[in-house]
C-alpha positions as CSV (number, residue, x, y, z in Angstrom):
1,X,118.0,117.2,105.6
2,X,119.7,120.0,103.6
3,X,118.4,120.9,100.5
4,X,121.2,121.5,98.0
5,X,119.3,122.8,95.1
6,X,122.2,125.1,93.9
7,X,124.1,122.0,93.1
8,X,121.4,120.3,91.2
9,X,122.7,119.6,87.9
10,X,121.0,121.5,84.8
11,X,119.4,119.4,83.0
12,X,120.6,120.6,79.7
13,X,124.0,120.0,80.3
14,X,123.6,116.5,81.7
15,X,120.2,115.1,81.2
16,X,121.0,111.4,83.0
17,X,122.7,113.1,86.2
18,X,120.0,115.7,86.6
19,X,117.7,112.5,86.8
20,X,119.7,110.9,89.4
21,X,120.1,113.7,91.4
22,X,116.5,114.8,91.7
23,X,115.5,111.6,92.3
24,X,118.1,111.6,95.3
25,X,117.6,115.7,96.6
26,X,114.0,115.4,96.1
27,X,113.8,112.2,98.9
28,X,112.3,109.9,96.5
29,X,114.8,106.9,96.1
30,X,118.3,106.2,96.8
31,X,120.4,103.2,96.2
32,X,120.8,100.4,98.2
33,X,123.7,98.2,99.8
34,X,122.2,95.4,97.0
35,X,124.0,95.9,93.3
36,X,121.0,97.7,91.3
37,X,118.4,97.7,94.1
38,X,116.6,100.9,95.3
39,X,114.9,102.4,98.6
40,X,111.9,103.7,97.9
41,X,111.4,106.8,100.5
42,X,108.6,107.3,102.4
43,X,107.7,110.9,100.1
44,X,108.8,108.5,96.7
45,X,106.8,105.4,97.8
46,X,103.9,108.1,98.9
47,X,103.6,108.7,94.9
48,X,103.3,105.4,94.3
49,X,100.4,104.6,96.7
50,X,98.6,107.5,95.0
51,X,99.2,105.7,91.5
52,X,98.7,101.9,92.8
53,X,95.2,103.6,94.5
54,X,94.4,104.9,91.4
55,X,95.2,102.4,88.8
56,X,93.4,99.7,91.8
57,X,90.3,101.5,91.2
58,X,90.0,101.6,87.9
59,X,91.2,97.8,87.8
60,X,88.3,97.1,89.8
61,X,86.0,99.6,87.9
62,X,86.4,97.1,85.1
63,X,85.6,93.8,86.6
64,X,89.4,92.6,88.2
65,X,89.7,91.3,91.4
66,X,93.3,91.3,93.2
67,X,95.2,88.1,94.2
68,X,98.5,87.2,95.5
69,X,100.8,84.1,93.9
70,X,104.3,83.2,95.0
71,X,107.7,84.7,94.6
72,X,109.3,81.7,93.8
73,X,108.7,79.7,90.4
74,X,110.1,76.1,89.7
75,X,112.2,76.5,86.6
76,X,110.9,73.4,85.1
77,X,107.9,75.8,84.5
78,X,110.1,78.3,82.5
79,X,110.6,75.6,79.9
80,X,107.8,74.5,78.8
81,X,106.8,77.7,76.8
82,X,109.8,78.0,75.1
83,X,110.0,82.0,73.5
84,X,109.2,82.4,77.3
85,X,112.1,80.9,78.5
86,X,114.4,82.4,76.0
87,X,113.2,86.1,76.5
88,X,113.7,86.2,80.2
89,X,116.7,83.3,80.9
90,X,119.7,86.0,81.1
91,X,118.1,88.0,83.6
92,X,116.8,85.0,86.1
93,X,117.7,84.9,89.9
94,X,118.3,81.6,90.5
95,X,117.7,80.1,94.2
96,X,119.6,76.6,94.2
97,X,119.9,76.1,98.2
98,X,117.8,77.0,101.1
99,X,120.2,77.0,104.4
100,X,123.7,78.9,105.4
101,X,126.3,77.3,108.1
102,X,128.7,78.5,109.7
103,X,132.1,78.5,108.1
104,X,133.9,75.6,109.9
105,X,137.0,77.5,109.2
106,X,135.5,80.6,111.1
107,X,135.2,83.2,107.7
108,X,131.3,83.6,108.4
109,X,128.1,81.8,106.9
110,X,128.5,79.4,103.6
111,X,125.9,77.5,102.0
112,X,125.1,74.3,103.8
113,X,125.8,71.7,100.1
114,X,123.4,69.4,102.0
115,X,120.6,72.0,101.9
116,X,120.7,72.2,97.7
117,X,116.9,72.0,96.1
118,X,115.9,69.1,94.3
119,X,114.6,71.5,91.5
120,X,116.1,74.9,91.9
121,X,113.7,77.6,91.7
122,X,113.8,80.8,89.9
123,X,113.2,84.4,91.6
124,X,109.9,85.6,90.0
125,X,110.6,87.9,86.6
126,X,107.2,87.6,85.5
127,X,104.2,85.5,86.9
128,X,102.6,83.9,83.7
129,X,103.8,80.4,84.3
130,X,103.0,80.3,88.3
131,X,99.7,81.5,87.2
132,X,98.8,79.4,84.4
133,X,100.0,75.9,86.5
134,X,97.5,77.4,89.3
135,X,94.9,78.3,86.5
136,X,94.4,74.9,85.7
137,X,93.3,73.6,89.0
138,X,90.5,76.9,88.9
139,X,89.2,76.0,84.6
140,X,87.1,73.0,84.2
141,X,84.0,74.4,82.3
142,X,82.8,77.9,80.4
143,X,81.1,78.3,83.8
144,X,84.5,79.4,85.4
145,X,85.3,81.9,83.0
146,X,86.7,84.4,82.4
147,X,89.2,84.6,84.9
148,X,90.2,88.9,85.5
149,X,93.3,88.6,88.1
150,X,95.5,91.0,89.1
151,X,98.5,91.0,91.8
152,X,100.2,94.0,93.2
153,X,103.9,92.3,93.7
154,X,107.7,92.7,93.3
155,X,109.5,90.7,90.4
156,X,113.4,90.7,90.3
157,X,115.0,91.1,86.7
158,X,119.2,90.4,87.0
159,X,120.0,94.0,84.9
160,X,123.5,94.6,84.2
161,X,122.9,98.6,83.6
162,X,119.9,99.8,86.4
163,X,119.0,103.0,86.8
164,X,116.7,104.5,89.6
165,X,113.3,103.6,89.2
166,X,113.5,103.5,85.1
167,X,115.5,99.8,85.4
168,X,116.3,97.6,88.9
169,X,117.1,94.6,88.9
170,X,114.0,94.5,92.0
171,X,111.0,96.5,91.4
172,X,107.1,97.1,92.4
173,X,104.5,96.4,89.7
174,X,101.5,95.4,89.1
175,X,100.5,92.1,86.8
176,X,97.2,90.9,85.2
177,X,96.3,87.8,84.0
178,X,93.4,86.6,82.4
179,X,91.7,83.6,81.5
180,X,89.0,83.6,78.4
181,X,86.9,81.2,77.0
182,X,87.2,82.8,73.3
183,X,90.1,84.7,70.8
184,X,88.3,87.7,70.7
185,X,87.5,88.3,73.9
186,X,90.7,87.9,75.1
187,X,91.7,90.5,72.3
188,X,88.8,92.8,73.5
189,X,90.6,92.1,77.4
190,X,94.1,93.2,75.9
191,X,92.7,96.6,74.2
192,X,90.4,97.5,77.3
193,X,93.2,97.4,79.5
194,X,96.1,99.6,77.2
195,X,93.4,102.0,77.0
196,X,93.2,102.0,81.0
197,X,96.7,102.8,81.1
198,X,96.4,105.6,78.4
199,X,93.5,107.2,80.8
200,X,95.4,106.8,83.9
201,X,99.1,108.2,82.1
202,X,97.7,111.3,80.3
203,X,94.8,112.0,83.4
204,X,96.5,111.5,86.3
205,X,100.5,111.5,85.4
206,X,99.3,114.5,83.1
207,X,101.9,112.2,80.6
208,X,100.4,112.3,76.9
209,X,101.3,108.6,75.2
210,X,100.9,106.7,71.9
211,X,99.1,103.7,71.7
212,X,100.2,101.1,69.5
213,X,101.4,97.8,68.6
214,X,105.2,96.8,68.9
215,X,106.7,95.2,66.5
216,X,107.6,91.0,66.5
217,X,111.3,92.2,67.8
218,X,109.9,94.1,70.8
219,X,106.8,91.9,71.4
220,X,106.7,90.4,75.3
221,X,108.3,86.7,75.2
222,X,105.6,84.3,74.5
223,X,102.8,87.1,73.5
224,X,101.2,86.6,70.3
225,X,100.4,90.8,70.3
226,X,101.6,93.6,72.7
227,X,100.3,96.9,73.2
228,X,102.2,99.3,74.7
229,X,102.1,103.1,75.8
230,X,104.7,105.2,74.6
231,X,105.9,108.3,76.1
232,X,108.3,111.1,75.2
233,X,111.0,112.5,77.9
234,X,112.4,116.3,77.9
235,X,115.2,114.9,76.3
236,X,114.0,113.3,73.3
237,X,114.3,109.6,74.3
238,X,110.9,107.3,74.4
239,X,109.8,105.5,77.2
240,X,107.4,102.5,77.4
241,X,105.4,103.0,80.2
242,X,103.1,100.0,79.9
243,X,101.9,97.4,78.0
244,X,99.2,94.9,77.5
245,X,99.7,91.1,75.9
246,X,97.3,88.9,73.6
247,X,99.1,85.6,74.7
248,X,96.7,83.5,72.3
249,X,97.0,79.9,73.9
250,X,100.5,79.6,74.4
251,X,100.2,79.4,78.2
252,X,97.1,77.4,77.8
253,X,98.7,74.7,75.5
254,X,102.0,74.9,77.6
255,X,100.7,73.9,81.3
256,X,97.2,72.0,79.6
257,X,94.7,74.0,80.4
258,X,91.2,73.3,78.9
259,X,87.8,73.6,79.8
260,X,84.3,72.3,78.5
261,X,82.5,74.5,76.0
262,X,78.7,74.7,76.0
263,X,78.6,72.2,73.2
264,X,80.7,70.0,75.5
265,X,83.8,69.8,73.6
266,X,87.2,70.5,75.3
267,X,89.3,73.5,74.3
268,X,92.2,75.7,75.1
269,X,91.6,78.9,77.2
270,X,92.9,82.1,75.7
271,X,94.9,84.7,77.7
272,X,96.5,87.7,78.3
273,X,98.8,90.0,80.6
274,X,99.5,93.4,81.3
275,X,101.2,95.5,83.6
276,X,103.3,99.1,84.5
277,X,105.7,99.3,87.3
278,X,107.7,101.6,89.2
279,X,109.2,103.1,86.3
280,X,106.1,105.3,85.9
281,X,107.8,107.2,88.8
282,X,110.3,107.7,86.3
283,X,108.1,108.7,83.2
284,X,106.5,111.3,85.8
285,X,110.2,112.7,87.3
286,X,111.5,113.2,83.8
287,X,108.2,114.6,81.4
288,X,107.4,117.9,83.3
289,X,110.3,118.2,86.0
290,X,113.3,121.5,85.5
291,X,116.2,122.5,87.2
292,X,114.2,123.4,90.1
293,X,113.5,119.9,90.7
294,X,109.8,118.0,90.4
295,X,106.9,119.4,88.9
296,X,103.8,116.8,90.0
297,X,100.7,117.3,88.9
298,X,98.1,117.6,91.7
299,X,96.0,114.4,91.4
300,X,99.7,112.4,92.3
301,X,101.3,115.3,94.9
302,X,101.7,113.9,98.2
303,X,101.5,117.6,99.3
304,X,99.0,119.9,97.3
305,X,99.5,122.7,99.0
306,X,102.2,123.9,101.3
307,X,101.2,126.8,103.4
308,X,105.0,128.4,104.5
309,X,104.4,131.3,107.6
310,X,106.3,134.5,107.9
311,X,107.0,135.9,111.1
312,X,108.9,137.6,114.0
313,X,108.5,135.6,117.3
314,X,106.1,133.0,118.8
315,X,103.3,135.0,119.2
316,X,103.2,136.2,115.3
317,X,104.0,132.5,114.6
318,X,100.9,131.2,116.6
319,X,98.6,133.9,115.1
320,X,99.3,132.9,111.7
321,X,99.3,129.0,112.3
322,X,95.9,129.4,113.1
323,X,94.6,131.3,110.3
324,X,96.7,128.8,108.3
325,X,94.7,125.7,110.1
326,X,91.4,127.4,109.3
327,X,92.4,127.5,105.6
328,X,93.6,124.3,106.1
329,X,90.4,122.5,107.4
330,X,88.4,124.1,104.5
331,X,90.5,122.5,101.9
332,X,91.2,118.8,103.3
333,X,86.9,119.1,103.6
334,X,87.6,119.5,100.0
335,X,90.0,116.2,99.4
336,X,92.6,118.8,99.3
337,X,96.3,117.3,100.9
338,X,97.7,120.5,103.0
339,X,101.1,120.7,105.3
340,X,101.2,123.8,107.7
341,X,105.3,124.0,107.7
342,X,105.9,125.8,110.9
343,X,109.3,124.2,111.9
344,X,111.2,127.1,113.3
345,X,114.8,125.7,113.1
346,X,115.2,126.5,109.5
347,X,114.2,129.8,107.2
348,X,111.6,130.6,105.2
349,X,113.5,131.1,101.9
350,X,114.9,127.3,102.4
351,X,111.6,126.4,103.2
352,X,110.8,127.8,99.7
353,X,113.6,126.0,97.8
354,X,112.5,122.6,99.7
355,X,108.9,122.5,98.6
356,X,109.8,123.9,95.0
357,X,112.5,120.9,94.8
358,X,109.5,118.5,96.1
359,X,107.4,119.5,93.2
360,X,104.5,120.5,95.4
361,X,101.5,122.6,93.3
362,X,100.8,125.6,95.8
363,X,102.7,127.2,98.2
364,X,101.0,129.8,100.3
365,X,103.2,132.0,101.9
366,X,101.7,134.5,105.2
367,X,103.2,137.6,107.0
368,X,101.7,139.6,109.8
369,X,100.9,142.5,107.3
370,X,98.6,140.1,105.1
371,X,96.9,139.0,108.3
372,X,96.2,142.5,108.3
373,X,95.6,142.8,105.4
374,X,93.3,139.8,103.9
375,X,95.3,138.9,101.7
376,X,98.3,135.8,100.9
377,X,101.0,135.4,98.6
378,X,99.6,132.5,96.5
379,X,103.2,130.6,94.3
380,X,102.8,127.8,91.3
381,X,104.9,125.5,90.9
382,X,104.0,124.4,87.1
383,X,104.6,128.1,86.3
384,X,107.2,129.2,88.6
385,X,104.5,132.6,89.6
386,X,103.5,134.2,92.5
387,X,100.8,136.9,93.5
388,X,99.1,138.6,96.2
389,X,95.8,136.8,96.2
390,X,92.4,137.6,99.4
391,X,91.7,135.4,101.7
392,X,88.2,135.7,100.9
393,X,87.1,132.6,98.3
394,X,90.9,130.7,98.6
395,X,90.0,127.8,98.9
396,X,88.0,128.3,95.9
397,X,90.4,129.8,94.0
398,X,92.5,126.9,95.0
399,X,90.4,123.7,94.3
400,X,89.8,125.0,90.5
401,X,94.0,125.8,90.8
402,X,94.2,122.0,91.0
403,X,92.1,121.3,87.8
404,X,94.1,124.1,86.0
405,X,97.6,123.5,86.9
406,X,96.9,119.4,86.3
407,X,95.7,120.5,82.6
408,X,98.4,123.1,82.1
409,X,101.1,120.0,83.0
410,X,99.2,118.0,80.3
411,X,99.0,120.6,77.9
412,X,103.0,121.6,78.2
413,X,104.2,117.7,77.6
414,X,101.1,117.6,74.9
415,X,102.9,120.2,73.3
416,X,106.2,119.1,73.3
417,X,105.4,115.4,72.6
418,X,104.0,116.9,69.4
419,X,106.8,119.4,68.6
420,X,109.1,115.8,68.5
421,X,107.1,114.0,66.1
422,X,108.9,114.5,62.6
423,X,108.0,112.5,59.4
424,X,111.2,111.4,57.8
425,X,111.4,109.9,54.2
426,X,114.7,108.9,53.5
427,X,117.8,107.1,55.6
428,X,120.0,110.3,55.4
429,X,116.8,112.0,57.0
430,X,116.3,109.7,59.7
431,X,120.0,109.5,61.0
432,X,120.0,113.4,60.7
433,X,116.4,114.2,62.8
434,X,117.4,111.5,65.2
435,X,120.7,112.9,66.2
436,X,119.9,116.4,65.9
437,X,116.4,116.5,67.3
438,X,115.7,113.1,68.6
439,X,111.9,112.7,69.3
440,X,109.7,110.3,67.6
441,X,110.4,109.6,64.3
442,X,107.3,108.9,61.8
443,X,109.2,106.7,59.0
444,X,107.9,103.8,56.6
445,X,109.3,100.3,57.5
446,X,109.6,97.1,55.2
447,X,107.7,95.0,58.2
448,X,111.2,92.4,58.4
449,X,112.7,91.9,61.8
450,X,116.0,91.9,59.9
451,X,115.5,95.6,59.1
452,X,114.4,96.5,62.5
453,X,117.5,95.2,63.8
454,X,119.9,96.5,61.1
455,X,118.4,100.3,62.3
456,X,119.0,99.5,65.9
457,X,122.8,98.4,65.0
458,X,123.3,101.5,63.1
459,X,121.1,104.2,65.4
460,X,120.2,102.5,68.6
461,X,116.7,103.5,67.4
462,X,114.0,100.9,68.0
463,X,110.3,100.6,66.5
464,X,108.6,102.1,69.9
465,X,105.4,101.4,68.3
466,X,102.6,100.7,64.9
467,X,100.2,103.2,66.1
468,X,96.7,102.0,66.7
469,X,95.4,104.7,64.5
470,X,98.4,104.7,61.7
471,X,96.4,104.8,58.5
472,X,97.4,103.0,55.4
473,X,99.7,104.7,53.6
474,X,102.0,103.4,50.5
475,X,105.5,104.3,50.5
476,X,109.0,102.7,50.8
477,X,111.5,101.7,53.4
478,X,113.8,104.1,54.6
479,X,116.3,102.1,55.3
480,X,115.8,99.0,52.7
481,X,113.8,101.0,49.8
482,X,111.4,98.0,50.0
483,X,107.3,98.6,49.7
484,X,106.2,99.8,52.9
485,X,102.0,100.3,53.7
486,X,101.9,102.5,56.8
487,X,104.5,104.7,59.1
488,X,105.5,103.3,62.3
489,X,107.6,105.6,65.3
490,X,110.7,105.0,65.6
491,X,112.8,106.9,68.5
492,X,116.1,106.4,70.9
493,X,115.0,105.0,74.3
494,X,115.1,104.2,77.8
């Protein structure tokens, strides 16, 4: 497949199409024949398997166990917790019949009207109310809890606007739910697992967040508390890239499910949720990616390193494959993920422009004179260099490149994150930084819903987050002029 990185859009002159582009010329998704659906491509989907192997991992680390549940959820469930309902009715799939005919008039398949469900069932948004009607045949006594589950599924959300990986109306995720036998442990449960997603974001997607509360507007339907990670794109817009519910006993209460205590008395269980999906994919295409195309950092590259030969007929070709397959060995020994490109059909310089475009860290590039020589020309991705490195100690050299260039990626979006973080103390401030800079923006807020939504009419800026370390501070409103006791960040986003 040609790569046509000349026509890549910059970025700075048209952030959203230099998104879709890359996402398209550097073989990670394209659209499919379904409205708002995506392919994920084998090198897009082979990022995700390094995120869902990670995150599995450190799910487990922590005492979750993995289960499946089913795709399809009576709606008769949806009602019975009713901010549930309401926060996820407009964007239901809806499965009323379960058979097709053929068209006695000869236009096709229609639905068979005989084959219509006695209660129609709804395509799977979320799983907490299959879960909780299952978790009550599990809960009898303390002795069963807690319950720490977690499914790796698809869910299907009917969005009007989608966008490649960042909002589809299908998409991959992740989902737990857990069961405890007390508020604060369920509390403890919720803050454990934002913090996982903080660790896994800023150490493996090199991605820095905020962690913090959102605000009643933005909390998950039916959560008494959400957590959430919030991270800042190259182009000034926030993105939530996961988040982690106190449901209190609303689940419990809605679908009856108790247990004995040790004092023998029946009570209601306490809960929680959490999740991040495939829109991480699109946290980690737009925080460190140019006009290049991707920049991954090496703990989620499919391809680490990229070794690219240079040469003048089969038999300097075979020579430096070899070399290239003893470097080669040496590395994957060290949990190192190498490609030896030696396809002959295309040049080296598009070879070049490929891998750059892929985002892969290292790209080792060899001619006959540096197998002469000892030496190979050594290229980073994250800083767009190149030199003439030895042979001698490169795979060392290399497997301390992969710690370095996975900080420097951190470091860069560290940087920038907190270059876009402006205090603002009055409304003509606000409008002004958020149009002009964009970024987060640190402000006091009067703690009404009302006011939160008169900002969003007037700015399309939304509370992303309260910070989990805001301290108290005294101030007023910027929008209302009303007491206000701490700064919460406010920002445009996806």
């Amino acid at each position: 497949m040609a790569v046509e990185l000349k026509d890549l859009t910059k970025s700075d002159e048209n952030y959203s199409q230099w998104y879709n582009e890359l996402v398209m010329k550097a073989g990670l998704a394209e659209n499919s024949a379904v409205r708002g659906c995506m392919v994920i491509k084998p090198y897009g989907y082979a990022i995700w398997e390094k995120m869902q192997r990670a995150l599995d991992d450190m799910f487990k680390a922590t005492g979750h166990q993995n289960a499946y549940f089913p795709l399809f959820i009576p709606k008769s469930f949806f009602s019975r917790e009713a901010s549930h309902v309401e926060g996820f009715a407009k964007e239901c799939a809806v499965v009323t019949h379960y058979r097709l005919k053929n068209d006695p008039e000869g236009k096709g398949v229609v639905v068979d009207p005989a084959a219509k469900l006695e209660e129609e069932l709804i395509v799977r948004p979320t799983s907490e109310t299959i879960i909780w009607n299952t978790y009550k045949n599990w809960i009898q006594s303390y002795r069963d809890l807690p319950i720490l589950c977690n499914q790796w599924a698809n869910v299907v959300r009917w969005e009007m606007r989608t966008r490649l990986f960042l909002r589809t109306a299908e998409f991959l995720w992740q989902e737990g739910h857990t069961a405890h036998a007390t508020r604060e442990e369920a509390i403890a449960e919720a803050e454990k697992m934002i913090r996982v997603y903080q660790e896994f974001a800023e150490q493996w997607m090199a991605v820095p967040v905020v962690v913090g509360h959102k605000s009643p507007n933005e909390r998950f339907a039916g959560a008494e508390d959400t957590l959430t990670i919030e991270a800042l794109m190259q182009d000034g817009k926030a993105l939530q890239s996961g988040t982690s519910h106190f449901l209190g006993q609303n689940f419990a209460k809605a679908f009856d499910v108790q247990y004995v205590n040790k004092e023998g008395k029946q009570e209601y269980v306490w809960a929680t949720s959490w999740g991040v999906s495939t829109r991480l994919m699109g946290a980690l295409i737009m925080a460190h990616s140019d006009n290049n195309g991707l920049v991954l950092p090496p703990k989620l590259a499919p391809i680490q390193v990229v070794m690219v030969p240079i040469y003048k007929g089969p038999e300097q070709l075979q020579q430096i494959v070899e070399r290239f397959e003893q470097i080669a060995s040496e590395l994957k020994k060290r949990g190192i993920s190498v490609k030896i490109d030696d396809r002959d059909n295309v040049r080296s310089g598009f070879k070049f422009a490929e891998y750059e475009l892929k985002g892969v860290p290292v790209r080792l590039a060899m001619g006959p004179r540096d197998m002469e020589n000892g030496t190979i020309e050594l290229a980073r991705r994250d800083t767009l260099t190149k030199e003439t490195v030895s042979q001698q100690g490169l795979e060392d050299l290399i497997e301390q490149l992969m710690t370095e260039i996975q900080e420097n990626i951190f470091q860069k979006a560290l940087n920038y994150r907190n270059s876009m973080i402006t205090k603002v103390d009055s409304w003509e401030e606000f409008q002004q930084v958020l149009e002009e800079k964009g970024g987060f923006l640190s402000a006091h807020w009067d703690g009404t819903p009302e006011t939160e939504q008169a900002i969003k009419e007037a700015t399309k800026a939304t509370i992303r987050c309260i910070p989990v370390d805001a301290e108290d501070e005294e101030g007023v409103c910027v929008f209302s002029g009303k007491p206000s006791h701490r700064r919460v960040l406010f920002a445009k986003s996806y």
